[in-house]
Residue frames as qw, qx, qy, qz and C-alpha x, y, z in Angstrom:
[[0.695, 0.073, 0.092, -0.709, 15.89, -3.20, 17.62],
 [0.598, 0.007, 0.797, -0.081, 14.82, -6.84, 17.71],
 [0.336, -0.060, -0.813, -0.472, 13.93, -8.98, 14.47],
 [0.469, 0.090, 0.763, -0.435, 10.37, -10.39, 14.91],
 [0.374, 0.045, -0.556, -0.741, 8.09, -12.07, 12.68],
 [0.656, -0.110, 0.206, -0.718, 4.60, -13.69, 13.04],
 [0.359, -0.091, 0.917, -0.146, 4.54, -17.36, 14.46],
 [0.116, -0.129, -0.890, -0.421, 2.78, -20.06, 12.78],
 [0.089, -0.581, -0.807, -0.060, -0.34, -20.02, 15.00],
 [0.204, 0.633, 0.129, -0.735, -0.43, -16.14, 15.10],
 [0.251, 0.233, -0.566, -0.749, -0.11, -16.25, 11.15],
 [0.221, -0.320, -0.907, -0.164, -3.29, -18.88, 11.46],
 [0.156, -0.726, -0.527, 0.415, -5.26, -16.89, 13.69],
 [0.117, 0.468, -0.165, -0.860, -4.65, -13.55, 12.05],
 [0.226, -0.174, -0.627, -0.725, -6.09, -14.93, 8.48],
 [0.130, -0.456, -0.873, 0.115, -8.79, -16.68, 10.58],
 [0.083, -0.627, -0.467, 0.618, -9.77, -13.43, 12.55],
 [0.228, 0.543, -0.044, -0.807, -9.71, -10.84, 9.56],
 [0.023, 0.175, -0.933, -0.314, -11.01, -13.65, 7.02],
 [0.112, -0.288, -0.951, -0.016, -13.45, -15.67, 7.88],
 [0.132, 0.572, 0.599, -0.544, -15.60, -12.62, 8.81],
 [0.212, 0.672, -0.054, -0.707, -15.31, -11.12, 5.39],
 [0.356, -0.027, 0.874, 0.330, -15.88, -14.22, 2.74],
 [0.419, 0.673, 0.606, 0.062, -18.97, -13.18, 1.53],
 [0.163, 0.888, 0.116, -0.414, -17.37, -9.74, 0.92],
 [0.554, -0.405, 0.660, 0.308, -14.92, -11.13, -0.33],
 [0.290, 0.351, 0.813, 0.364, -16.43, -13.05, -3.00],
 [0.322, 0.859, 0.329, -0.223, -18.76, -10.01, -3.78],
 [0.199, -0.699, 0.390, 0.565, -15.30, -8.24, -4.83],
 [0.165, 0.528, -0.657, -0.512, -14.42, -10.71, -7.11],
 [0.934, 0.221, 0.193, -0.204, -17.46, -13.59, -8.55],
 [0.509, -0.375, 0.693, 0.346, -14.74, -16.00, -9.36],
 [0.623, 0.390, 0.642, 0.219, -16.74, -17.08, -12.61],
 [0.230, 0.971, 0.068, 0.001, -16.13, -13.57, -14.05],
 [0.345, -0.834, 0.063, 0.425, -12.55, -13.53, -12.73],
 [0.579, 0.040, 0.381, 0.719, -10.34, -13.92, -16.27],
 [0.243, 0.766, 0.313, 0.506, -12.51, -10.78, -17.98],
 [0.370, -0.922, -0.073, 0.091, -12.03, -8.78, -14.64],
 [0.711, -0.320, 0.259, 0.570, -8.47, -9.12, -15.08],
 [0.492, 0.290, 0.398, 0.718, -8.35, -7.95, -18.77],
 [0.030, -0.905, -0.378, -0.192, -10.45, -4.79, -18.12],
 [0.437, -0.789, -0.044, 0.429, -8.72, -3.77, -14.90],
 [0.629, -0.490, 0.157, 0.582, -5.77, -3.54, -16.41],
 [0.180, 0.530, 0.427, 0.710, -6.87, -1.54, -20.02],
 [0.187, -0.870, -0.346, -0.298, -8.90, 0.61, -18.04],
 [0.562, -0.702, 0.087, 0.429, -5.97, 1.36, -15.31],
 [0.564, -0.153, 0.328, 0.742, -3.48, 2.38, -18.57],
 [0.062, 0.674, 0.570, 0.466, -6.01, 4.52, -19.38],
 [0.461, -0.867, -0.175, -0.073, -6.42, 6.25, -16.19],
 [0.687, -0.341, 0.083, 0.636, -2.42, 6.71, -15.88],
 [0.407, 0.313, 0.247, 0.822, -2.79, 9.60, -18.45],
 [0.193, -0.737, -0.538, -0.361, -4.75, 11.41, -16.42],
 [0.408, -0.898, 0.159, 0.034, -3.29, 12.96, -13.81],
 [0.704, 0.469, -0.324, 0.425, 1.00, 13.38, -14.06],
 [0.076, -0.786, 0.281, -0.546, 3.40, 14.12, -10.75],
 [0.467, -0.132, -0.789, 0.377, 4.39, 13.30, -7.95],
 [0.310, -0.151, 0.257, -0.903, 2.23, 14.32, -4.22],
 [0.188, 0.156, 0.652, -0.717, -0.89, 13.43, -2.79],
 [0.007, -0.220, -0.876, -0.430, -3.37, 11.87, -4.69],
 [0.659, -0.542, -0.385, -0.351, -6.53, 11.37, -2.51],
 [0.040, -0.228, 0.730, -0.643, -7.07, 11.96, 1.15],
 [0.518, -0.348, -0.708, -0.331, -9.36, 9.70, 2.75],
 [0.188, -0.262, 0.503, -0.802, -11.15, 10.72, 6.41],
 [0.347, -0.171, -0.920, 0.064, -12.32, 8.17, 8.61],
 [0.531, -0.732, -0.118, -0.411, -15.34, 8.32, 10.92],
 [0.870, -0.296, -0.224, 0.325, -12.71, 6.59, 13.30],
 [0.364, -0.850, 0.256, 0.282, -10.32, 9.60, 13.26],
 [0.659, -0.311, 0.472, 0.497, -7.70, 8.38, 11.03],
 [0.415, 0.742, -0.196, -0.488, -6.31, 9.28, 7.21],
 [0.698, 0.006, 0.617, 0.364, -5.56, 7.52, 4.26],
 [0.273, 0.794, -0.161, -0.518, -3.84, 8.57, 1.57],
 [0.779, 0.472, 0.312, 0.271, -2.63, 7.72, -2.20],
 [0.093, -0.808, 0.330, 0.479, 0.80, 9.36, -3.06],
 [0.959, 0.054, 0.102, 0.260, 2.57, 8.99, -5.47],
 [0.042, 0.821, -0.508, 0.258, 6.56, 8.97, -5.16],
 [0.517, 0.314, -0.730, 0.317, 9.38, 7.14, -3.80],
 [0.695, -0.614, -0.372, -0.024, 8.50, 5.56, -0.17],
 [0.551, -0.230, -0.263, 0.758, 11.89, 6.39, 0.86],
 [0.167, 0.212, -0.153, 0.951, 11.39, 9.68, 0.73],
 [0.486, -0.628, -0.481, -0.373, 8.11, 9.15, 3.16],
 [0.287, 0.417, -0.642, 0.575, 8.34, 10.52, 6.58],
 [0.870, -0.329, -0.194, -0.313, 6.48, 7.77, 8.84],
 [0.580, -0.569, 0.517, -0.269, 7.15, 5.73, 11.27],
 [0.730, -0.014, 0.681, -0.061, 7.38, 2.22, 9.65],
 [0.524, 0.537, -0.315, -0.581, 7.49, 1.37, 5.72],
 [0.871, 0.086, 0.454, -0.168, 6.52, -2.03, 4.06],
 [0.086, 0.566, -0.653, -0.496, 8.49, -3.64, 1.98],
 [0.807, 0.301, -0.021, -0.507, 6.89, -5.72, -0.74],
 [0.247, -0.521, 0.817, -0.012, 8.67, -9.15, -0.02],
 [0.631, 0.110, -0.732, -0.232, 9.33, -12.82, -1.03],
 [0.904, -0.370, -0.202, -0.071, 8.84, -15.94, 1.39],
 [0.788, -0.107, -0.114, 0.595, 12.63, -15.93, 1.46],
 [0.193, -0.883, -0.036, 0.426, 13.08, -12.18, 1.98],
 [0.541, 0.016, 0.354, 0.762, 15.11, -12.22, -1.35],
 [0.219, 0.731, 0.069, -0.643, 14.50, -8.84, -3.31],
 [0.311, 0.501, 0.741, -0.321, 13.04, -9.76, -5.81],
 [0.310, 0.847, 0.341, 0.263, 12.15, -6.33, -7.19],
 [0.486, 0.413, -0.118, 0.761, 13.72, -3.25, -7.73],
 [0.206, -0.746, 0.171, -0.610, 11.94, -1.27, -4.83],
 [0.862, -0.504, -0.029, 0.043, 12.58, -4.30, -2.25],
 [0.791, -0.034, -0.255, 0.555, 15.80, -4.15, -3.21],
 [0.001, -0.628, 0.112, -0.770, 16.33, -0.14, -3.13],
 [0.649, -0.682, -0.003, -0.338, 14.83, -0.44, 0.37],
 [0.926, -0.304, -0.063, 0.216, 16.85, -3.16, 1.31],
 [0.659, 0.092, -0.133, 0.735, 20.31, -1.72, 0.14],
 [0.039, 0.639, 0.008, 0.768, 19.08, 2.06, 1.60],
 [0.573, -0.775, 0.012, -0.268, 18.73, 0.48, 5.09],
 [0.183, 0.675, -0.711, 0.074, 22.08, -1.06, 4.91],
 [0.460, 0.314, -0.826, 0.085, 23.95, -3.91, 6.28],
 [0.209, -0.002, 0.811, -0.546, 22.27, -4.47, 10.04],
 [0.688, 0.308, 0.135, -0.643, 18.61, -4.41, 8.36],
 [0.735, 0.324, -0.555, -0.216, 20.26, -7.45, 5.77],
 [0.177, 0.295, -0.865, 0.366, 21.76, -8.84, 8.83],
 [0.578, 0.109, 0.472, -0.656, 18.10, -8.91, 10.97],
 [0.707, 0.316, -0.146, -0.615, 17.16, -10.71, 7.75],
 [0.351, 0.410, -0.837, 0.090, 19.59, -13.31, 7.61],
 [0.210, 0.142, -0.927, 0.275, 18.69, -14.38, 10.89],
 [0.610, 0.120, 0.296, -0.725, 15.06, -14.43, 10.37],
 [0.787, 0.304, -0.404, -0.354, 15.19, -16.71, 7.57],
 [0.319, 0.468, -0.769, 0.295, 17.92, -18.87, 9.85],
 [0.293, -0.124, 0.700, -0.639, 15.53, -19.00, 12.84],
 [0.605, 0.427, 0.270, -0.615, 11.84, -19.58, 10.64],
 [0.431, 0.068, 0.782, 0.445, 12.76, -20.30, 7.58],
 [0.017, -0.415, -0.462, -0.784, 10.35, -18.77, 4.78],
 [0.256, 0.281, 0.261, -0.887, 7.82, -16.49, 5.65],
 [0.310, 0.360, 0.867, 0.152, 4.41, -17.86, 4.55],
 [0.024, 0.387, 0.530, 0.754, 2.32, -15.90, 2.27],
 [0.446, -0.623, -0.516, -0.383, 0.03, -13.52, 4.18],
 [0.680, -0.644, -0.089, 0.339, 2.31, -12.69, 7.31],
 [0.393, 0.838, -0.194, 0.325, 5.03, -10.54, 7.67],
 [0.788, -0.081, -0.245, 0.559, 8.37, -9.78, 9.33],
 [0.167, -0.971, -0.151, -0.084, 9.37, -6.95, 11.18],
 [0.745, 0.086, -0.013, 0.661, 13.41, -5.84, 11.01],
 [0.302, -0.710, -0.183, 0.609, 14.94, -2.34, 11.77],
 [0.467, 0.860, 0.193, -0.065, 14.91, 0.59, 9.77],
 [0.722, 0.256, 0.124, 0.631, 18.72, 0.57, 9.38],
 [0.375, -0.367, -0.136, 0.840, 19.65, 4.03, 8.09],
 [0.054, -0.538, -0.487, -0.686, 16.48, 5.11, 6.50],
 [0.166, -0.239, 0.282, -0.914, 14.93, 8.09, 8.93],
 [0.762, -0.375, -0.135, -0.511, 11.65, 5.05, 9.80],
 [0.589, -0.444, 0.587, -0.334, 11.94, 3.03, 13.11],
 [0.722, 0.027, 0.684, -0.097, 10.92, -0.38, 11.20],
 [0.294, 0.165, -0.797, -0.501, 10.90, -2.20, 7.79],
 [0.547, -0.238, 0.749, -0.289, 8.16, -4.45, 7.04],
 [0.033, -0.312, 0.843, 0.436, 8.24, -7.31, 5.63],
 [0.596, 0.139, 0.554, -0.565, 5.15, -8.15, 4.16],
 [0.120, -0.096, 0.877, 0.454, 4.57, -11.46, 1.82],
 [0.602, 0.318, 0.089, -0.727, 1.77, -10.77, -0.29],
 [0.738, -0.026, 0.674, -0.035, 0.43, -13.99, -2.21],
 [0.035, -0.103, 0.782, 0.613, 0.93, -15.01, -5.95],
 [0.588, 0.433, 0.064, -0.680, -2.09, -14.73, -8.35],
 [0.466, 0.168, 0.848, 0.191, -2.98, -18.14, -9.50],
 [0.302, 0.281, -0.236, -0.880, -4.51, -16.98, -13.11],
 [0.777, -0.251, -0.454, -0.357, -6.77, -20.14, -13.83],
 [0.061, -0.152, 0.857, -0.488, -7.48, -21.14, -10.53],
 [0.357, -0.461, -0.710, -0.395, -10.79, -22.26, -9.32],
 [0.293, -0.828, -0.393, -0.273, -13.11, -20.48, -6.78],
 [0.816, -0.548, -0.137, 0.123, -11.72, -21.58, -3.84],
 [0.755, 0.002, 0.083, 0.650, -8.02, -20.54, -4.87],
 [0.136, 0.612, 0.168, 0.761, -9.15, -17.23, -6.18],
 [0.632, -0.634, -0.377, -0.236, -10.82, -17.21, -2.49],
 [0.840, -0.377, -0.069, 0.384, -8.08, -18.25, -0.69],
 [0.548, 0.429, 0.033, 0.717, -5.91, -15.44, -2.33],
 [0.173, -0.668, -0.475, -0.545, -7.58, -12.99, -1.15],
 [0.799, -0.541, -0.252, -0.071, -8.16, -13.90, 2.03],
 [0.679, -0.298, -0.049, 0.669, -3.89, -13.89, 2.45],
 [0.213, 0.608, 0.009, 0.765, -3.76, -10.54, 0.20],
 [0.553, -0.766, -0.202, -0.260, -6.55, -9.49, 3.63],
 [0.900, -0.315, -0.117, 0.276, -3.70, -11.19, 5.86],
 [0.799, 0.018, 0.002, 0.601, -1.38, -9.45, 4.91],
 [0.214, 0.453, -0.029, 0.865, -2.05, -5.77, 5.59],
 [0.753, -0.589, -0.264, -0.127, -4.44, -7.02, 8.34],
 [0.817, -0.517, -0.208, 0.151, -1.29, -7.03, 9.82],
 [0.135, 0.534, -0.107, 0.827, 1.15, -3.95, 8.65],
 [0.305, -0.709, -0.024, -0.636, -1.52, -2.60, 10.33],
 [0.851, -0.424, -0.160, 0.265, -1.35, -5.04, 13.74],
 [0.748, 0.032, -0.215, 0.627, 2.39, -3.94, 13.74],
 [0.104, 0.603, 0.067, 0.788, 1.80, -0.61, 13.71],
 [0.603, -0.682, -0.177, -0.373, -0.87, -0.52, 16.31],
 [0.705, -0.702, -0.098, -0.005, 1.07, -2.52, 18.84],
 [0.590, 0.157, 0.036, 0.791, 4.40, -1.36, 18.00],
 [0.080, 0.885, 0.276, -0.366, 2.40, 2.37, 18.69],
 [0.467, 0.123, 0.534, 0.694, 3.42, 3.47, 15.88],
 [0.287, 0.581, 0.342, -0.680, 1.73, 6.79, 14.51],
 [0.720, 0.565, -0.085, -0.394, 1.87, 6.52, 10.63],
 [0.602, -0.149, 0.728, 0.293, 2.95, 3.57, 8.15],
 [0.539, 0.626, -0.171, -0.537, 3.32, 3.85, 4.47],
 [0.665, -0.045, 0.737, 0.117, 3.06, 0.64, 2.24],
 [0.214, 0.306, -0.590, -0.717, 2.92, 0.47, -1.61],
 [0.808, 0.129, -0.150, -0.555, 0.06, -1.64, -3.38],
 [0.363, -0.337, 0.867, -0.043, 1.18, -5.28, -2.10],
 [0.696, 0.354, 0.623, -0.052, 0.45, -7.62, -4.98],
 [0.509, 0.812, 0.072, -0.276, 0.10, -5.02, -7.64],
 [0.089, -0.762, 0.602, 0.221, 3.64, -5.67, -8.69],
 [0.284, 0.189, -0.911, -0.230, 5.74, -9.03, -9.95],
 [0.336, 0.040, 0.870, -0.360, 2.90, -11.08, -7.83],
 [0.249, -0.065, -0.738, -0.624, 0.58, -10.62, -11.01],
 [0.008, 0.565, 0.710, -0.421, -2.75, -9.63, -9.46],
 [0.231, 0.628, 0.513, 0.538, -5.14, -7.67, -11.35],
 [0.383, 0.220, -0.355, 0.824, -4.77, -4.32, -10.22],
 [0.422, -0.443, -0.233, -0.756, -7.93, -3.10, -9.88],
 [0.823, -0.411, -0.389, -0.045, -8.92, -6.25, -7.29],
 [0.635, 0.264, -0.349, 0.637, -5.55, -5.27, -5.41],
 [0.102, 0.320, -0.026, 0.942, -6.34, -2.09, -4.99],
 [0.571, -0.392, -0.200, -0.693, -9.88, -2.64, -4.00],
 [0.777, -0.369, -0.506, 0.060, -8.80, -5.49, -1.03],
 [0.545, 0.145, -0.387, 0.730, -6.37, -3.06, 0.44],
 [0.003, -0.238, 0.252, -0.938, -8.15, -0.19, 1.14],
 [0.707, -0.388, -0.188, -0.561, -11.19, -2.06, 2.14],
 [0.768, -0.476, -0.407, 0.137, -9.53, -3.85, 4.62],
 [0.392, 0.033, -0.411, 0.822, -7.45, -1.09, 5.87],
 [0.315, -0.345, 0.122, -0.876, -10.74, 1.04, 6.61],
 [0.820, -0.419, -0.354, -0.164, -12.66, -2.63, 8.47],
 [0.582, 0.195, -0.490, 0.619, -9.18, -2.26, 9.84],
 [0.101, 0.242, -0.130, 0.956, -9.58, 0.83, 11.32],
 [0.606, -0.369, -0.288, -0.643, -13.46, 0.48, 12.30],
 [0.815, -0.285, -0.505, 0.016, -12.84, -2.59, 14.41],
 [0.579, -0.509, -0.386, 0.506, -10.32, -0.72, 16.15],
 [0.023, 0.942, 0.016, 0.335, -11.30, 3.34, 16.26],
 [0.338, -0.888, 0.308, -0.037, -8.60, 3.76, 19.33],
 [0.903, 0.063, 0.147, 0.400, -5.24, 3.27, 18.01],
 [0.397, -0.667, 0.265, 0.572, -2.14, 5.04, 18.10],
 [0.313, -0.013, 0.669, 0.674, -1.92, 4.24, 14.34],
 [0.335, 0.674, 0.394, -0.528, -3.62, 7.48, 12.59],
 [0.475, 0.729, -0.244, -0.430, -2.04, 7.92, 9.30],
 [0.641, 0.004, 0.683, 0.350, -1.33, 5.13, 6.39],
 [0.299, 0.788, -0.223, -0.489, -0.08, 6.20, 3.08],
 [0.842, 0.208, 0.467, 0.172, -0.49, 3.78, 0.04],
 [0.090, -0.850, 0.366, 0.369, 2.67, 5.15, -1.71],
 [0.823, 0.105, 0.440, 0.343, 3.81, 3.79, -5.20],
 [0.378, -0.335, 0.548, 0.667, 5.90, 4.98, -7.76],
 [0.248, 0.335, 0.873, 0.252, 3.37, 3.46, -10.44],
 [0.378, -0.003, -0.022, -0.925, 0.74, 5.88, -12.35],
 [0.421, -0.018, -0.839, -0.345, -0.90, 3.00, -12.87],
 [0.434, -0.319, -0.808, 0.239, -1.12, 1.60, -10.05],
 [0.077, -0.080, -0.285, 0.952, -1.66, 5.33, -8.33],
 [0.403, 0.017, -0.270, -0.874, -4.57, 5.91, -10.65],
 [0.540, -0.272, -0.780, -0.162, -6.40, 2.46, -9.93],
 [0.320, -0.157, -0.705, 0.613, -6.07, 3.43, -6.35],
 [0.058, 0.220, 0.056, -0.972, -7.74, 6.65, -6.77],
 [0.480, -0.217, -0.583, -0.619, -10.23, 5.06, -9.23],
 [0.554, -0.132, -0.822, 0.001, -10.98, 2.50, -6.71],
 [0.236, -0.176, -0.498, 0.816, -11.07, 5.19, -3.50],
 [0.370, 0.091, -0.090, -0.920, -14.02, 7.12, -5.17],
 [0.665, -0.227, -0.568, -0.429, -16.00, 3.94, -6.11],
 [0.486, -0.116, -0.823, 0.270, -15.69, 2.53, -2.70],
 [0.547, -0.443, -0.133, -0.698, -18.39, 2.44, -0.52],
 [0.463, -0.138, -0.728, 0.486, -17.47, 1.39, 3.45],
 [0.339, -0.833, -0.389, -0.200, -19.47, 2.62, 6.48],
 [0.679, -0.586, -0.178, 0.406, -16.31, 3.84, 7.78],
 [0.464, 0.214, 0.313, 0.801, -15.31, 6.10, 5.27],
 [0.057, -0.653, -0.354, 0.667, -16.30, 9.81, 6.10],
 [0.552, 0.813, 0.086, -0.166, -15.33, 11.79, 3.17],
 [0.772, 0.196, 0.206, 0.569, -12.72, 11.86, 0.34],
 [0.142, -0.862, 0.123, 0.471, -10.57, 15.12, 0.26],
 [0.859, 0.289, 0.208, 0.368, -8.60, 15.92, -3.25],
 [0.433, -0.434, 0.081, 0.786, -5.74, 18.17, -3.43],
 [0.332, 0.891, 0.152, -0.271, -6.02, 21.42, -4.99],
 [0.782, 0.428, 0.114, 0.438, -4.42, 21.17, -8.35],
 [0.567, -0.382, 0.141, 0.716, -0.97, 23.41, -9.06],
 [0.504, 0.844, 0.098, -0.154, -1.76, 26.32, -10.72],
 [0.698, 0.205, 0.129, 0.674, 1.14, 26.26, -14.00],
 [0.348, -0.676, 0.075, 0.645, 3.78, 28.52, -14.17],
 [0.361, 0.902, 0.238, 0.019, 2.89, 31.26, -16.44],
 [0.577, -0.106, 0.192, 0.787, 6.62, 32.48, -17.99],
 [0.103, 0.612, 0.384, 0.684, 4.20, 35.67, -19.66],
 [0.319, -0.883, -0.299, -0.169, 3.43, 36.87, -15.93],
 [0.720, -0.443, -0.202, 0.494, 6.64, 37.51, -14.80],
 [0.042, -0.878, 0.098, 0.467, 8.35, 40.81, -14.51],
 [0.700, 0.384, 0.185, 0.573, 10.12, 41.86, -17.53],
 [0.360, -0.586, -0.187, 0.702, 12.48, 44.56, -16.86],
 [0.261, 0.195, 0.568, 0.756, 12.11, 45.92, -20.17],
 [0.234, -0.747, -0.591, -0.195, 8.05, 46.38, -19.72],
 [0.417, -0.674, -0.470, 0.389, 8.78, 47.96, -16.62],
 [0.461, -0.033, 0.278, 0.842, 10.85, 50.25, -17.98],
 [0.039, -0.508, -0.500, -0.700, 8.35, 51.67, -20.91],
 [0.429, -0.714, -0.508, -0.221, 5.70, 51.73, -17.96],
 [0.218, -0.518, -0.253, 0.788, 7.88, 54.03, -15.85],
 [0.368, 0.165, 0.339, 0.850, 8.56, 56.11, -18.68],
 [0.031, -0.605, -0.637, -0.476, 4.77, 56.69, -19.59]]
């Protein structure tokens, strides 16, 4: 499988196109002049909301009017079975973290090699674009590489703006890959929510609102199932917080798994009981 990754004036024309039509919503997300308290909440109220539910599985199932699903697992991506999985990269494809690297050393040596000579051909990978590299010997077709931007913590509107905007970029196009790659499902963890120091709560809330404008703009798309898959309760639970508050015209209903009933060690046979209860 080829190496590709997204040219300068596609990576300019992608923020442009899924951007520039969604600044004012943008800025509704996050009034910049609020944005240092928004931070301190998110993230008390998200370690709050990690004690609430425990496991791994299937959070939340979202159902587009478009036809498609989104879901909130949580668990190990590797052990997702899709078509494509994102890895949560640097400009220089170094790893960073501990799940870029896991990915990176579970697709092996041709998937580190595809990387090499992306960084050889391009050089960094700007913030907001991604890279596309074989899946090696994990059981998905692709890796991708997607460089979510750094949270500026005093910035000033425009910067807090401009984040954003690439955070948009940058699953604006997962998704792209998917689609024309026909791809049927991709599964991506919370891009930002991690060492990039974004508040989680805002994270959470740019992802899945642009993966469902995603999805609206184009209802007919081989790509039907994405699965925001993290490890994190945290970050799980923000998702989940953030999937119920969220209010898109493309969002049908929200589906929640039926809890596990617990295993009751008092209902099980006891041969003893049985016993008595021939006797009687």
């Amino acid at each position: 499988m080829s190496c590709t990754i997204a040219s300068s004036q596609l990576y300019t024309s992608v923020v442009r196109r899924c951007c520039s039509s969604t600044r004012h919503a943008a800025a509704r997300l996050l009034p910049p002049v609020h944005c240092r308290t928004f931070c301190e909440t998110t993230r008390n109220d998200s370690t709050d909301l990690a004690n609430s539910d425990e496991g791994d599985g299937v959070k939340l199932c979202l159902k587009l009017h478009s036809g498609q699903r989104v879901e909130i697992v949580q668990g190990n991506i590797l052990d997702e079975d899709v078509d494509a999985i994102v890895n949560p990269s640097s400009s220089s494809l170094f790893h960073d973290s501990k799940l870029s690297s896991d990915i990176m050393t579970a697709a092996g040596h041709l998937a580190r090699r595809q990387n090499m000579k992306l960084i050889n051909r391009h050089g960094s990978i700007p913030a907001g674009s991604v890279a596309v590299v074989t899946g090696g010997f994990l059981s998905c077709h692709s890796i991708i590489h997607a460089v979510a931007p750094r949270w500026i913590e005093h910035g000033t509107p425009d910067e807090y703006d401009y984040c954003i905007r690439l955070l948009r970029a940058a699953i604006h196009y997962v998704l792209l890959v998917g689609n024309d790659k026909m791809y049927y499902s991709v599964s991506t963890p919370a891009l930002g929510a991690g060492c990039n120091g974004w508040p989680v709560s805002l994270c959470c809330k740019v992802l899945l609102d642009t993966t469902l404008s995603f999805f609206e703009s184009r209802p007919i798309t081989p790509l039907k199932y994405v699965c925001f898959t993290d490890i994190n309760p945290i970050v799980i639970a923000t998702l989940v917080n953030e999937a119920n508050s969220l209010e898109h015209p493309n969002l049908e209903s929200i589906e929640r798994p039926e809890p596990k009933p617990p295993s009751d060690d008092s209902t099980r046979d006891n041969p003893a009981e049985n016993a008595n209860d021939g006797a009687s």
